[in-house]
N, C-alpha and C positions, 0 to 999 in steps of 0.2 A: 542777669540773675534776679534783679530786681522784681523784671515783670511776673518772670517764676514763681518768686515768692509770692506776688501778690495775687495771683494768679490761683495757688492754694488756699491763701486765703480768703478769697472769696467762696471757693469750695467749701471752706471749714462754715463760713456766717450762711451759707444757704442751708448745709448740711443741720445746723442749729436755729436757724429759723425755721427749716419745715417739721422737726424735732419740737420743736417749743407748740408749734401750732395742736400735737397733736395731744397735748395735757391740759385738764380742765380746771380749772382753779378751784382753789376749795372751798366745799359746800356740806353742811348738813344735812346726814340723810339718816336713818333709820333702817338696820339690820334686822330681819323677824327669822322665825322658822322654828324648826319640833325638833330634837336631837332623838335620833327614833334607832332601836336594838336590830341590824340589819338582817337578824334569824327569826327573831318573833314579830318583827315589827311592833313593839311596846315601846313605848314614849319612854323615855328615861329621865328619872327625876333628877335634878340639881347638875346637873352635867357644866361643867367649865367652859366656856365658850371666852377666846380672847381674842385683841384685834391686834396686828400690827400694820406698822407703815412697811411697806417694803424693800425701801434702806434702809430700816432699823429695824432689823426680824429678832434682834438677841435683846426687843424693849418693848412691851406692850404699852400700847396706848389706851388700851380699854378693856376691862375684865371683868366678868359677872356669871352670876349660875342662874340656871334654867330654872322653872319654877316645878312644882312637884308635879305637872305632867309634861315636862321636858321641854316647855313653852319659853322664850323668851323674845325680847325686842332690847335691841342695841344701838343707840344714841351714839354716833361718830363725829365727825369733823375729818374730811380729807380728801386730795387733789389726785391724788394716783394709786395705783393698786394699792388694796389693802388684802392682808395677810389674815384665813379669820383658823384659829384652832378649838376643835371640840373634842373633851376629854372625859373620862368618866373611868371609878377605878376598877379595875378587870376587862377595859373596854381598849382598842388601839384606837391611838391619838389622830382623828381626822383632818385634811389640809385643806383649805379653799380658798383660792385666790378669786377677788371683787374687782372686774376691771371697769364696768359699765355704770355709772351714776347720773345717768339720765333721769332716773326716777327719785323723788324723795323717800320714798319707801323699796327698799327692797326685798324680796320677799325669797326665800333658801327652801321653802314647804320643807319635808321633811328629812331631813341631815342624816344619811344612814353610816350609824358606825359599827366596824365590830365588834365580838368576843376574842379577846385573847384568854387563851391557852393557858398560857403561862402566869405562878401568882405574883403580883406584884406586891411589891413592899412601899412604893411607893411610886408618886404621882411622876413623870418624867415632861415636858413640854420642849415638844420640836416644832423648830421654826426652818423653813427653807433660806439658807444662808448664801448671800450671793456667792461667786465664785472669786469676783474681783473687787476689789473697794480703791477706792480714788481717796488718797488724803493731802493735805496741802502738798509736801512733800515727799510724795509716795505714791506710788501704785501695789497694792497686796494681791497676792494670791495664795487664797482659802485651799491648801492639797489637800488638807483633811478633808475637805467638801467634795473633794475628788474621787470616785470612787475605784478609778487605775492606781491611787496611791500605794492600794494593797500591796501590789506587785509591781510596780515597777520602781525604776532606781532615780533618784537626783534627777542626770541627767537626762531622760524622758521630762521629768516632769518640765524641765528648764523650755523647752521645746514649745507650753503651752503659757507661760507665762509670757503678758505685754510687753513687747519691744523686745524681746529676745528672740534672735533666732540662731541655726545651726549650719555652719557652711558645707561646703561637698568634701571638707576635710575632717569635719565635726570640729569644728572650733566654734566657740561659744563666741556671738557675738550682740552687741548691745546696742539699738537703735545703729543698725549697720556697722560699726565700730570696735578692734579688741583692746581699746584704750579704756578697761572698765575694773572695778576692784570687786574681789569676791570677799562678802565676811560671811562667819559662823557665833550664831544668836550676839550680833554686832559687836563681838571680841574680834582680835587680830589671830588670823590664823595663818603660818606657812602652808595649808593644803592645798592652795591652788601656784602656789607658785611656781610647780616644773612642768606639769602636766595635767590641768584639771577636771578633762576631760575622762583620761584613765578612774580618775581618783572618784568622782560624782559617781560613774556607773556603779563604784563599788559599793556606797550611801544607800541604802534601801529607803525610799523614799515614805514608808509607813511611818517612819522616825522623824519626820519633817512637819512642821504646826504651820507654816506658811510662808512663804519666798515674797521679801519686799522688791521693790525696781525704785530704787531713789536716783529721778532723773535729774532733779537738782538739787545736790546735796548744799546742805547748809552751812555758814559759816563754823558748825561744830567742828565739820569732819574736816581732818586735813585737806589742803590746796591741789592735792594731787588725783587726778582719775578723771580724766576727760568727759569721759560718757557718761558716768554713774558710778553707782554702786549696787551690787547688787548682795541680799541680805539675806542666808538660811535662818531660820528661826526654827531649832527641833526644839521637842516636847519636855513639859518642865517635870520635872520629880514629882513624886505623890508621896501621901501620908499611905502607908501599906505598904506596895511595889505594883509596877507593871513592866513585862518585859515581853522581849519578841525575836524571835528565830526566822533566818529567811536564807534560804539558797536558792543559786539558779545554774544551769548548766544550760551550753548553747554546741551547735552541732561539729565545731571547730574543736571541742574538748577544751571549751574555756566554764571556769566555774568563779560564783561570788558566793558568797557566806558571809555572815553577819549575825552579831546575839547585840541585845541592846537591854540594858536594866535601868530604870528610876524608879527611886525609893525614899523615904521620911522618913526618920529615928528622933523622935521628941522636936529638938531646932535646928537635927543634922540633915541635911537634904544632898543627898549622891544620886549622880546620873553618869553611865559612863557608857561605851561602845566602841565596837570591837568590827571592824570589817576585813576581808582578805577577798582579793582578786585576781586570777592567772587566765590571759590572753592568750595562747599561740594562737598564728597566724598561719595562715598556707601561703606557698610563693606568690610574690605580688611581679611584675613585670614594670616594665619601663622602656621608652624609646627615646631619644632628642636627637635636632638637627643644630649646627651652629654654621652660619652663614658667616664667616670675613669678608667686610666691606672692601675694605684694602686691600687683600692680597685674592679676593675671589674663591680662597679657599672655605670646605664644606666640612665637618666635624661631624660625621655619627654615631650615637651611641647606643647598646643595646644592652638591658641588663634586668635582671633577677634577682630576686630577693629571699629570703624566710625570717620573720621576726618573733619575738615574745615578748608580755610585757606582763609582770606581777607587781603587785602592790598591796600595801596593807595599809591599815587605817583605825587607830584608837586615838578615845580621848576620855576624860574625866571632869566633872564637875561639883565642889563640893560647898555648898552654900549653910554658912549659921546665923540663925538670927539671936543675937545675943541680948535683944529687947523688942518691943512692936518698931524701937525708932532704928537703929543699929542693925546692921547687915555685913560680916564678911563673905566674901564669893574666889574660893583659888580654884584654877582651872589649867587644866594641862591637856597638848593632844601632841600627839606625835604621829609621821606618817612615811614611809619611804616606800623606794620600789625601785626596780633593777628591768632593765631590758637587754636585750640580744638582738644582734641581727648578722647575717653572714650571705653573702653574694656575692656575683661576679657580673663585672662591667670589660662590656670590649669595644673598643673607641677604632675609629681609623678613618681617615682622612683623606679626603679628595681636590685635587687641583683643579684650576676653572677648566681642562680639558676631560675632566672625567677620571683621570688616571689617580690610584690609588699612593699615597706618599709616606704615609705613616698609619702605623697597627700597632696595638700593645692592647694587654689582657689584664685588669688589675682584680684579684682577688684579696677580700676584706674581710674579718672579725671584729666585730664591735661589740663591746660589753659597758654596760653606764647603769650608775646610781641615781636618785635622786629624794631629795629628802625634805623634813624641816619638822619642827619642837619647835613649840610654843609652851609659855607659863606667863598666867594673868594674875596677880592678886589685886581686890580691890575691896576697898571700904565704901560704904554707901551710908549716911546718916540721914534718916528722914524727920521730919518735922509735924507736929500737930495738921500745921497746915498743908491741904492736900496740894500733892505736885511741887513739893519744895525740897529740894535736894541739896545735898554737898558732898560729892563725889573723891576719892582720893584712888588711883589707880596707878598700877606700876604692870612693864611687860617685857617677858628678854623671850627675842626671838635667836634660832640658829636654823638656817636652811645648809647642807652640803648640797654639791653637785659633783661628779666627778665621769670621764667615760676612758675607757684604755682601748686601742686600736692597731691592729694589726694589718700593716697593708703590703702585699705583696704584688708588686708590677712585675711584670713578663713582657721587655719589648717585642716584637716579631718583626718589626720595620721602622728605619730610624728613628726610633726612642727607646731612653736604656730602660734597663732592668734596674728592680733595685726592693730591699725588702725594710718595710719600716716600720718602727714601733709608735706609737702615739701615746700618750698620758698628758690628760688638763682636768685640771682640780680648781672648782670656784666657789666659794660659800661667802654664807650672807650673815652678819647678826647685828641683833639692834636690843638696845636696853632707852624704855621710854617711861618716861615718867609725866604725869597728867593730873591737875584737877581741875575739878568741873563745879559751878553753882548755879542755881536754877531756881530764880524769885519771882511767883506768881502774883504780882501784887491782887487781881481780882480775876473773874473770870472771863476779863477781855484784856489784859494787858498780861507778858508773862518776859520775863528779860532772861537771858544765861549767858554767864561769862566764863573764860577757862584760860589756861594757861597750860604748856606742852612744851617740855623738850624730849628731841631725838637723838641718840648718840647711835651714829650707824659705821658699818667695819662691812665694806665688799672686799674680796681679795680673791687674785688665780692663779697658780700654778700650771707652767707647762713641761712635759717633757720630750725634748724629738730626740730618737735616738737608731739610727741607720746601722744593717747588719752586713759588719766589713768581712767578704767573702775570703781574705786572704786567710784568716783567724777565726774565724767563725764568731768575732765577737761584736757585741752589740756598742757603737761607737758614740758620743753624742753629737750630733751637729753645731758645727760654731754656727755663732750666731743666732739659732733659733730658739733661747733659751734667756733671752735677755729681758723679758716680758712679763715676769713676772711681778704682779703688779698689787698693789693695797689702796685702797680708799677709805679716808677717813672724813665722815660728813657729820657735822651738828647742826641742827635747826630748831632755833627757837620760835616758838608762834604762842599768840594771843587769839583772844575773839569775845566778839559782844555781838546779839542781835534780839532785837525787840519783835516779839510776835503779838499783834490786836486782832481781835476777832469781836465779834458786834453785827448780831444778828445772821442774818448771810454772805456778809464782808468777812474776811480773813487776808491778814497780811503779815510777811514776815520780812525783815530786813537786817540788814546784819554785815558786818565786814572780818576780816582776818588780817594778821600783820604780821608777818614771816621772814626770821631774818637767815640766810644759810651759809656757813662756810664747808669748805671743800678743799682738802688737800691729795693728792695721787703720788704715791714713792713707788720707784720701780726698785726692787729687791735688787736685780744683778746689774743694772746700768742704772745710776743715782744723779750722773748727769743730763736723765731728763724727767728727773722730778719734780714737777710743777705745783704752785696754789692756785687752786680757779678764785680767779675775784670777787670777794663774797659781794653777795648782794642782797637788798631788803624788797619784798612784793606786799603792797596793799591786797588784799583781795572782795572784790565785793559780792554781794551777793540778795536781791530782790525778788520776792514770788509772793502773786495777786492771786485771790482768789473768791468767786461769785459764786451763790448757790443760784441759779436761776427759777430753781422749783426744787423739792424735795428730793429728786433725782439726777438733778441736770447743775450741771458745774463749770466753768467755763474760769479757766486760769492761764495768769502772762507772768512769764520770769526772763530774769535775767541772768547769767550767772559768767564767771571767771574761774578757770582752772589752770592747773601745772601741770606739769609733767616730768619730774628726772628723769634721765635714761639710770636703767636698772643695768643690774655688773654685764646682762646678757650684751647691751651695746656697748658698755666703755669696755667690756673686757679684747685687750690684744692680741689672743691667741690667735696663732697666724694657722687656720684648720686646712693644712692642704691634703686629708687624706684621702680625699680626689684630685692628682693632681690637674685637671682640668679644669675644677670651679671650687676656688677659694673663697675663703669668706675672715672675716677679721672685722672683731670690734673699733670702735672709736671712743678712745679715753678722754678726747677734747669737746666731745658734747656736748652742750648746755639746754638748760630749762625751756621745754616748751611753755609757750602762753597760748590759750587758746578762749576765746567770747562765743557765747552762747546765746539765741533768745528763745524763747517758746512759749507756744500759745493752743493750748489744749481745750478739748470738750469733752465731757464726758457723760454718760446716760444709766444709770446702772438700776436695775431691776430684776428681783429674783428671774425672771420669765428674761428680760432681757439687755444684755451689755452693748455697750460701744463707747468707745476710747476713741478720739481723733485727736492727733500733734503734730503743730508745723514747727519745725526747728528751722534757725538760719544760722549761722555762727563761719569765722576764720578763724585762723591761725597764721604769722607771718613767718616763726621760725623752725615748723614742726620737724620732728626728725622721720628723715625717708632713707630707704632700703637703695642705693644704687646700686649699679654694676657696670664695669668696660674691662674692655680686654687688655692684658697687660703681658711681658715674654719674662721667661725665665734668664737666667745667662747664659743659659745653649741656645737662646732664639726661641723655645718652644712656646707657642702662645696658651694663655691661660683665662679664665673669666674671674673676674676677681669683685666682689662683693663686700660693701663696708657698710658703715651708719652717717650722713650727715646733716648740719643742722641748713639743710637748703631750701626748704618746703614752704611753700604759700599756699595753701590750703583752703577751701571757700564752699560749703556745702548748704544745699536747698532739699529740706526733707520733709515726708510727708508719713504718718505709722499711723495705723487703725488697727482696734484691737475691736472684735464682735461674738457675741455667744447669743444665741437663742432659742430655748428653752422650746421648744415646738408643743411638745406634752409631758405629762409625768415623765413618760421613758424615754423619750427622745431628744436629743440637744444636737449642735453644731454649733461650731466655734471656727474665725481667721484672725490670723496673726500676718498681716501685710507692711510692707513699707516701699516708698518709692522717692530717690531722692536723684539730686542732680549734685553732682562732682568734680569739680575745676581742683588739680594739681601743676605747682607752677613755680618752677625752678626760678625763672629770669636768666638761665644758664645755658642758649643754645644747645651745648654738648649733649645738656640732658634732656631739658624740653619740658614740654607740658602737655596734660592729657585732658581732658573734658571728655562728659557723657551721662547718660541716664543709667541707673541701675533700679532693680525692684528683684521681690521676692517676696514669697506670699508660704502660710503654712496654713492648712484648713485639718477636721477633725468633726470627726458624728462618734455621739456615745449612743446606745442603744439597751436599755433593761428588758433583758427578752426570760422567757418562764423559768423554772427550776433556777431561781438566783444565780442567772446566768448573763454576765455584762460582756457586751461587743463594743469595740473602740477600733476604727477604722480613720486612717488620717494620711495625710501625702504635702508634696511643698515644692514649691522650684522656685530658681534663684536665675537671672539672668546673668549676664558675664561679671565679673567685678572689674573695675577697671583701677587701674594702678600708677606711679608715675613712670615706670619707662615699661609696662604692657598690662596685659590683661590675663584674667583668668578666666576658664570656661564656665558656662551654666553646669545646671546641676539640679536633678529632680531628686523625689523621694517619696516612698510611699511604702507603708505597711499597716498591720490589724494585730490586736489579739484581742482573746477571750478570756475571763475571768469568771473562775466558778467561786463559790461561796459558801463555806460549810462548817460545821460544828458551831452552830449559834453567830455566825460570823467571825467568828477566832479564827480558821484560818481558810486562806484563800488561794486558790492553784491557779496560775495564767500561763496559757500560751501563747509566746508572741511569736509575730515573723516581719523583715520587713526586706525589700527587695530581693520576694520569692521569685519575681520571674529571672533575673538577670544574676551569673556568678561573679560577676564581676562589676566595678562601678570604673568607667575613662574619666579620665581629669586631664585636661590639654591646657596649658598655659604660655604664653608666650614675651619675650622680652623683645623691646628693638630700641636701640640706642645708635648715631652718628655713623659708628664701626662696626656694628655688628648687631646680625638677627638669630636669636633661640625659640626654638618652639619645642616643649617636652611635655609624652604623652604619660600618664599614669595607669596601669592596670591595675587595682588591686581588692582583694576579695572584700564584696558589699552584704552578699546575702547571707542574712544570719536570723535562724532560728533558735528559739528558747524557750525552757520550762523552769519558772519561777513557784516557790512554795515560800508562805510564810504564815506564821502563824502566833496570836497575843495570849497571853495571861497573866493572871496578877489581878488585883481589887486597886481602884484609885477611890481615894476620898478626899484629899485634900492638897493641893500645889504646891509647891516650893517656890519661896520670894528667891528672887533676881537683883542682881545690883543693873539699876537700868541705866546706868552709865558707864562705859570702860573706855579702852584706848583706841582709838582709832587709826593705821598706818596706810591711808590710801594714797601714797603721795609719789610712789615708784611706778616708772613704766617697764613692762616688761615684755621679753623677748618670745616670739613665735605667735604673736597673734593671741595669746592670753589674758586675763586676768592674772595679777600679783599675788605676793602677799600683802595681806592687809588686815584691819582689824575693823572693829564698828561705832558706831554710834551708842549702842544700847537696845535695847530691844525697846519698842514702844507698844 
């Protein structure tokens, strides 16, 4: 693994050495030319002419007016593009990017701008804004600068954001990884905790100011989230209103809809939003094989499906400033949603001569909630001196879950019959209290300390209950009802960490200190209620960082994280409403630890990006997915799936993010990663896996005539590999087109993405000691849609934020997701 790594990183210093080579150091030169009327060709007097550096387009470096026959010369200093704009009032604002400074004079002859149309009231200066920006601890992405934001939703956008990609399940994954916390404008929010894939598409991504990627979170944010975090920032309130209408409808008869308002009333500032979503689905198909090592027997399955999935989505944000220093901020969102699914599976069994042994038919109804309510209140007192805060915040979350099941087996060959009811109920809440201080001694030394307690409550409910043919009534099953389970967890945390910065150095360092208990009471069997042994984690946390040139950055961290298992793995609901593959949480679970290192490069310029990151990191305790076979007490064999804490885990990874601005209308952008993957029981039974994995997502935007935008993009993923198998590749590709109308208010797209194909396969397979499974998925992939939305309202002036609140990234959660979780603060 070693040579691996280094191996990459040699790749990264060549990669950055012949990058370095191609920027010239900085020099003195001398900007001339005529800012000239592109109808008459008449010199235009006093015209605006300004410079920026190309990392910094939102800050001129240099500004002046034309002389009275639109003549000027412009004295610079600079290393890399510079940014120049020429303005004049009644005229549209001209863009010129300077790449060549070979000469000390450079000479523009004459700058042709036009007339607009339209009168102006005032002067406006646009600067071309990267897409991506690199901060000590952050990667941003600018979706406003996006021009698909119009129309498309969250998740789309998530798709083009660094180190994020999307699996062939669409699960949201993070530098390879679903060990990562979703927030909203860095409060704690339950919106992704059931499903937040449903929940983003339903987000109209217009409403969204920029998606952070905080790859090493800082000692602020709690010890929990392996990979990261990942950070929505929507749009702040205005002084007047601005608001926005968007629906879209797709060919399955699924629709989204969404209104969104932010407004200012003197020192009252409200922003609130309002989304709804309904998916049906058309029948998806399914196949699997189960191989019996032992008995040589063969298991086939064959089954059918139809699902639906709806969901809605508000929240509210009401911010007052009670002085310039004084700030309260209370905020509420609430979000739930209900799905269905109904099918039929028919199983039957073959001996190692071929001859059929056992057949049964099980027909299913399933109906499931899911949900969660958030409420933030927070004080924010600021200080003369800039950047100096003292934070006091408070958070009570409540997620339900709940799903009821109806299963009806039909033996036809030695297996009975039998008809059964299902009910399990699990919710989550937590009540956090938090504050935060934040002392800038100068503008290279900057310290924050804070203090956090958590009071957290998981709990589930199960019901099995069997329908006794003699009576026609529904019976409860002994035994399966004992499970019923509570969780009661406190953790207390501290943190300090010192950030210097001094010139082109930037450093930050920092530790946490966490102490957690944990107690588990079983409702109906109290004889095995257990205390898990509290225990205290240092945590540390280290990130370097070098400007190499005005574009070019080059940063080393270090970092330590947690992991709880979330109620999805301790909970014991024994789910056998297939009875051939069970699954049951583990209440005995304990805290992952997992080390991180990385060493990144980055390049950013309007015209062009690239991000390179080598991570290395293990884990010795991580929690993994197993399975073996196990009989019932008629003998019938079963596959049975749990959580435990067995995993050695050791990963060598390589992410590149690149956009390239080709011309005005033309760009292209990839989103690659390629890593190497050792999982390692020490457990014969279960084994260990190793292998390479990669996957890549690419994208062209194209401004073609009549304000008509093309976005064409595609991705494939090679196998994933897992610890007892593997899951299949998985391409992707789709386009759509975006018209542009009424002043740019609003915007109509049509998207498609695997128009050729009705269907997407997904084959995944298990092999453990005892037994081999391979299961094929069919299920509908091609989907088209027409998106409409559209803005109005006057903005004039922002609503202040409390840029500190509560942070809960510290839960692992179940199905390959992000949690719930809360933020840092928006910076």
């Amino acid at each position: 693994m070693k040579k691996i790594f280094f191996t990459l990183t040699f790749i990264l210093f060549a990669i950055l050495s012949v990058a370095s080579q191609t920027n010239n150091p900085a020099q003195n030169i001398t900007i001339k030319g005529i800012v000239t009327d592109s109808t008459t060709n008449e010199s235009i007097p006093f015209a605006t002419i300004s410079a920026y550096l190309a990392e910094t387009p939102e800050k001129s470096i240099k500004k002046m007016a034309a002389d009275v026959n639109g003549k000027f010369e412009m004295p610079v200093t600079a290393s890399d593009t510079l940014l120049l704009t020429f303005e004049s009032v009644g005229m549209n604002t001209k863009t010129i990017y300077v790449t060549d400074f070979s000469s000390k004079t450079i000479d523009l002859g004459k700058i042709l701008i036009s007339p607009n149309d339209k009168i102006l009231t005032e002067v406006v200066v646009t600067a071309a804004k990267p897409l991506v920006k690199v901060d000590l601890d952050k990667i941003t992405y600018d979706t406003k600068s996006d021009p698909e934001s119009e129309t498309a939703n969250a998740f789309e956008m998530l798709k083009k954001v660094p180190l994020i990609t999307v699996d062939s399940e669409e699960k949201i994954q993070l530098k390879g990884k679903s060990d990562y916390k979703i927030f909203i404008n860095g409060k704690p929010s339950n919106l992704t905790s059931g499903n937040p894939t449903e929940i983003l598409k339903t987000l109209p991504a217009s409403t969204i100011k920029h998606i952070e990627v905080i790859t090493e979170p800082g000692v602020k944010y709690e010890s929990e989230g392996l990979s990261g975090i990942i950070n929505i920032v929507t749009e702040k309130a205005v002084v007047g209103y601005n608001a926005s209408v968007n629906a879209s409808v797709d060919q399955f008869g699924g629709v989204n809809g969404g209104v969104s308002l932010t407004t200012k009333i003197g020192k009252l500032g409200i922003s609130t939003r309002l989304n709804y979503g309904n998916r049906p689905r058309p029948e998806s198909f399914s196949t699997g094989e189960r191989f019996n090592k032992i008995t040589e027997e063969t298991l086939f399955q064959d089954g059918s499906y139809k699902s639906r999935n709806q969901n809605q989505y508000g929240t509210i944000e009401l911010n007052y400033e009670l002085d310039t220093l004084n700030l309260i901020s209370l905020s509420g969102s609430g979000w739930g949603g209900g799905y269905s699914s109904k099918g039929l599976t028919t199983s039957f069994q073959k001996d190692i001569n071929g001859i059929e042994n056992q057949r049964f038919r099980q027909f299913y109804d399933m109906q499931g909630s899911y949900g969660g309510y958030d409420a933030n209140l927070n004080y924010q007192r600021s200080f003369k001196k800039p950047d100096k805060l003292f934070t006091v915040s408070y958070r009570l979350s409540y997620s339900p879950n709940g799903s009821e099941t109806n299963n009806n087996i039909i033996g036809d060959l030695n297996y009975f019959s039998e008809n059964r009811h299902i009910k399990s109920n699990s919710s989550g809440s937590e009540h956090t209290f938090q504050v935060d201080y934040t002392e800038p001694f100068n503008k290279k030394h900057v310290m924050e300390l804070g203090v956090k307690y958590i009071l957290r409550y998981n709990g589930s409910e199960t019901d099995y209950r069997q329908l006794d043919t003699l009576d026609n009534q529904w019976k409860v099953l002994e035994g399966m009802n004992l499970n019923d389970m509570l969780q009661k967890q406190g953790i207390l945390g501290a943190y300090g960490s010192y950030t210097f910065r001094l010139n082109k150095f930037s450093a930050r360092a920092g530790t946490r200190l966490e102490h957690t208990n944990t107690t588990i009471d079983f409702k109906n069997n109290p004889s095995n209620n257990f205390e898990v042994p509290s225990f205290t984690n240092l945590v540390p946390n280290v990130r370097l960082s070098y400007k190499l040139q005005d574009a070019m950055t080059v940063q080393l961290g270090y970092n330590q994280r947690l992991s709880r298992p979330g109620i999805w793995y301790l909970n014991p609901f024994f789910n056998n409403s297939d009875p051939t593959n069970v699954s049951q949480g583990n209440p005995n679970l304990k805290t992952e630890i997992s080390n991180s290192f990385s060493l990144s490069y980055s390049y950013f310029t309007p015209k062009f990006n690239l991000n390179v990151s080598l991570n290395t990191g293990f884990t010795n305790n991580s929690i993994e997915r197993t399975t073996e076979l196990r009989q019932y007490e008629d003998g019938k064999t079963y596959q049975y799936s749990t959580y435990q804490n067995i995993g050695k885990s050791n990963y060598n990874s390589m992410y590149t993010y690149g956009r390239w601005q080709i011309t005005q209308k033309l760009s292209v952008n990839l989103n690659a990663s390629m890593s190497y993957n050792i999982y390692d029981t020490g457990i014969p039974e279960i084994g260990r896996r190793e292998g390479f994995q990669y996957q890549f997502y690419s994208g062209a935007n194209y401004t073609l005539p009549w304000d008509l935008y093309l976005s064409a993009n595609g991705g494939y993923s090679s196998p994933w590999i897992a610890l007892q198998g593997q899951y299949s590749p998985w391409y992707y590709y789709g386009a759509s087109l975006t018209k542009q109308l009424l002043n740019n208010k609003m915007n109509i797209s049509l998207r498609a993405s695997q128009m050729f194909e009705k269907y997407r396969v997904s084959t995944n397979f298990t092999e453990t000691p005892t037994f081999r499974s391979e299961n094929t998925n069919h299920y509908p992939f091609r989907n088209i849609s027409l998106s409409v939305s559209y803005r109005f309202g006057e903005m004039k002036e922002q609503i202040q934020r409390t840029r500190r609140g509560i942070s809960n990234d510290d839960v692992k959660s179940e199905g390959g997701e992000g949690g719930a979780s809360g933020g840092g603060g928006e910076n």
